[in-house]
N, C-alpha and C positions, 0 to 999 in steps of 0.2 A: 497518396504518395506518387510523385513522379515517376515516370517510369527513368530517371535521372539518377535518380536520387539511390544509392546503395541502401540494402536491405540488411538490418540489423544479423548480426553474424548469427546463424542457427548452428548448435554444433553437437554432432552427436555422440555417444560412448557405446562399446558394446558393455553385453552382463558380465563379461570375462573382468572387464576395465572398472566396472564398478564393483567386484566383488571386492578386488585387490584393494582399492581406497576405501570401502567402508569396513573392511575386515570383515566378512561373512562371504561364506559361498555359494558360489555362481548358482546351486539349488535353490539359497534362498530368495537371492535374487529374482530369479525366472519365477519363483513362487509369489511375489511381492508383484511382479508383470501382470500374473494370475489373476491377483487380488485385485487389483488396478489402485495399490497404493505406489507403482509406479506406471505412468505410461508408456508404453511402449508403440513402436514401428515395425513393420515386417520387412521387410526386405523380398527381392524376387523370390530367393533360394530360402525363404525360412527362416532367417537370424531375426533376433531381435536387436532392436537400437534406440536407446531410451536419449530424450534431451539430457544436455549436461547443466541446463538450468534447471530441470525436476529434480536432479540428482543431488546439485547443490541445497535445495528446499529440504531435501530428505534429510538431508547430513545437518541443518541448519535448526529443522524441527524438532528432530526426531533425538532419542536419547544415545547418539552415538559417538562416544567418545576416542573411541579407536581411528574414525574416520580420520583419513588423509586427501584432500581433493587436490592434492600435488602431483599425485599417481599420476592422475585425468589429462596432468598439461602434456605429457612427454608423448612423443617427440616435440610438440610445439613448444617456446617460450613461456615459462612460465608468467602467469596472468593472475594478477593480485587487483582489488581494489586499491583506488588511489589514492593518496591519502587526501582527507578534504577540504585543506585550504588549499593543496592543487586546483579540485573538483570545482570550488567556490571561485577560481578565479578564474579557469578555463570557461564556466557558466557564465561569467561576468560579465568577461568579454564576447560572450555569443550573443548576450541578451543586449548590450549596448549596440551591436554591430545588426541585429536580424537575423544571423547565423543557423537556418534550423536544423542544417544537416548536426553542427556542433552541439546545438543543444541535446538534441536527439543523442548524439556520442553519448554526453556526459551522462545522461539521466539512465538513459536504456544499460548503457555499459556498466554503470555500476551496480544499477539489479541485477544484471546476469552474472558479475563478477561475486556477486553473493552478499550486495549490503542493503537492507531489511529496506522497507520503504519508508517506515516514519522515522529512522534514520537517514535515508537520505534526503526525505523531506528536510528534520529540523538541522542538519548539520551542513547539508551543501543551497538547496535550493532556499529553506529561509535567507539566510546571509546574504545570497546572491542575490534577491530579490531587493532587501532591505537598502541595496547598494544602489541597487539602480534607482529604489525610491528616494533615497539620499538621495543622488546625482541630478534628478529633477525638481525637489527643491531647493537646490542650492542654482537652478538654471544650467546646471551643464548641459545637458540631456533636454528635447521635448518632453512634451505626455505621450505623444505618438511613439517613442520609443518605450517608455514603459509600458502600453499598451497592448503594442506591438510584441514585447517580449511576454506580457502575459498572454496572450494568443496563441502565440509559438510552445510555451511550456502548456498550455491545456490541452493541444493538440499531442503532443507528447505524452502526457498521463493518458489522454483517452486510450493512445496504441498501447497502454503498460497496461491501462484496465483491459485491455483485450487479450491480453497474455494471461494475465493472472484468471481472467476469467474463463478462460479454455481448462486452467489446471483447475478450477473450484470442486469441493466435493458435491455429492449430490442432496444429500441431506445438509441445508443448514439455517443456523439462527438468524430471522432479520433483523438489521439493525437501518435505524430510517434517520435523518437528518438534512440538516442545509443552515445555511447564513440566514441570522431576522430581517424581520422589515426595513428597506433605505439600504441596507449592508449589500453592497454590489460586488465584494471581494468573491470572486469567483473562484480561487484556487486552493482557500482550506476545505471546504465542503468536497469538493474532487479529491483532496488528497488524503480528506477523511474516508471518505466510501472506499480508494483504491485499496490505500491499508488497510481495511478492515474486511477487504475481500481479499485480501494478500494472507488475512489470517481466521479465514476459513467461515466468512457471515457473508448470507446474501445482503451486500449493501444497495438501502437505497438510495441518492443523494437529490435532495427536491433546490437545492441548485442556491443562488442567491436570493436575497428581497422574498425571504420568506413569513407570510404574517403568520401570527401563531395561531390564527381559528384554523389554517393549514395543515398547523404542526399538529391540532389536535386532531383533526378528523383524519391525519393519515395514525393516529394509533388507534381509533377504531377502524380503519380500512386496513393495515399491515397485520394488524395484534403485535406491533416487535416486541425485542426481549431487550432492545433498546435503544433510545432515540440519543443522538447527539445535536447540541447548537452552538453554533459558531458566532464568534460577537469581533466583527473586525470595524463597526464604524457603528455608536451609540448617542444618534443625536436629541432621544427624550428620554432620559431615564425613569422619571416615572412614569409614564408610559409602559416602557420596558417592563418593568419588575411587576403592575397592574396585568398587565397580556400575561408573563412570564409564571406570575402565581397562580392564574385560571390554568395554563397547561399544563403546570408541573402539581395540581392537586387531581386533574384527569390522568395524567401519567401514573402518578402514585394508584389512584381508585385502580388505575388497570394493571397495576403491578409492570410497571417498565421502569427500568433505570435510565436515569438521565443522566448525559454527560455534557459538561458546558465550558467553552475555555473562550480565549482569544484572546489579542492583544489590548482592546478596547476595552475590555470588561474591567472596571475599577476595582481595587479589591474591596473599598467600602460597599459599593454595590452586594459582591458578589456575598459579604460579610453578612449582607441582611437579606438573601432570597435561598430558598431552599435548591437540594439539590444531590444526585448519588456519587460525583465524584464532579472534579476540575481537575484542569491540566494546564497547562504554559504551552505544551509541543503533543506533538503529534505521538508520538512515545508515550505519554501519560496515556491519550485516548487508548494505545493497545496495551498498554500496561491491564488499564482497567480492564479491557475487552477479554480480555488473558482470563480474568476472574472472572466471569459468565459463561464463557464457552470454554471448555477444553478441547482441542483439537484430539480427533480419533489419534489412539497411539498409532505410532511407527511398528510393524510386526516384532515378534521377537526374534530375535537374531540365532543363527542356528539352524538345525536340519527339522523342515516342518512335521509336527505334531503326527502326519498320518502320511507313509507312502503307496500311493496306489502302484502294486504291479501290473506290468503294459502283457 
């Protein structure tokens, strides 16, 4: 990053400010600091100051229906997600133009505004991309802009994986994947790992032009709890499904669930090769993810279980 370039807005709360939004008090809160199922900051004097993008996670996670994160804006203007044909066209035009600081806006500000990643994966940046890929076979656009804008958004996920992976827990499940062989689509396999570290699994991502003797020796080298493959360009299909049935009978023997989607993947293909779950979008994959791991509850809400006197 430039030293030019503005720095994504960091914004903090006190315990006071979060007790009021998520309805529990300020004990519990400080108790939840304790725990380090919130992070917190110290201040010179002693206070604590938790992110108000943890705070949003918590409220997003966690079973708390009370929650109000409207509390959190005031005095500031109230700050909502956009909604995403705005999102979709504000990206649009960053990614026709080069625009990174734009891009950046759009992507970064809607995670911290609080909308989940493989929603804004499949609901702003799919479309947005799809448009651009449009606009270059139809000649309006080079490949150098498409290119170009796929550059700018993977540079953007990496700074989102670095976020998400400051908040990750310290125990957790790995999940390993990446794009087959020929497949150079760079940006499911990225946007697979970040969502899936966003929902609480050390992801690995082995990236594009992945061959599957790859795929199989990294589940004897990970042991995961489960491998994803991403299928966005399918130039031998039998091929495919021959590689494809040697991994997913090694996967099986090791007991991992496999997950496999993309846009490329035919559904007669996909009709004749085994497999623990498929998806269309990014959503499916955590949908499934959802069902292998349960993220640690949120505390319960309330004055804790045991007070020590000082």
């Amino acid at each position: 990053m430039s030293q030019s370039e503005p720095k994504p807005e960091v914004r903090y709360v006190s315990t006071s400010e979060v007790s009021a939004a998520l309805g529990v008090s300020v004990t519990t809160v400080k108790r939840w600091v304790d725990d380090g199922i919130l992070p917190a900051h110290k201040t010179a004097g002693g206070h604590r100051k938790l992110l108000y993008s943890d705070v949003v996670r918590l409220a997003r996670d966690g079973p708390l229906p009370q929650a109000d994160l409207t509390r959190l804006e005031s005095p500031r203007p109230r700050r909502t997600p956009r909604p995403a044909d705005e999102l979709v066209e504000r990206l649009t035009s960053a990614l026709r133009t080069g625009d990174q600081l734009q891009i950046r806006s759009v992507l970064l500000g809607a995670y911290h505004a609080g909308l989940p990643i493989d929603q804004l994966a499949d609901t702003v940046l799919a479309p947005a991309m799809a448009r651009i890929g449009h606009e270059w076979e139809a000649g309006r656009i080079d490949v150098l802009h498409e290119h170009r804008g796929t550059q700018l958004v993977a540079a953007t996920l990496y700074e989102l994986k670095a976020i998400v992976d400051r908040q990750a827990e310290r125990e957790r499940p790995i999940a390993v994947g990446g794009a087959i062989e020929q497949d150079q689509y760079l940006l499911p396999s990225l946007l697979a790992q970040t969502a899936l570290l966003d929902q609480g699994w050390n992801a690995v991502n082995l990236g594009p032009n992945t061959p599957f003797h790859s795929f199989r020796k990294a589940v004897e080298e990970y042991g995961p709890k489960l491998m994803w493959i991403s299928v966005s360009y399918l130039p031998d299909v039998e091929k495919f499904e021959k590689e494809y049935r040697e991994f997913y009978r090694e996967a099986e023997r090791q007991g991992v669930a496999v997950a496999i989607g993309g846009h490329a993947l035919p559904r007669d293909v996909r009709a004749r090769i085994p497999y623990t779950a498929h998806g269309d979008g990014l959503g499916h994959l955590v949908a499934f993810a959802r069902t292998l791991h349960v993220r640690p509850k949120p505390p319960k809400r309330g004055r804790p279980a045991r007070v020590q006197s000082i």
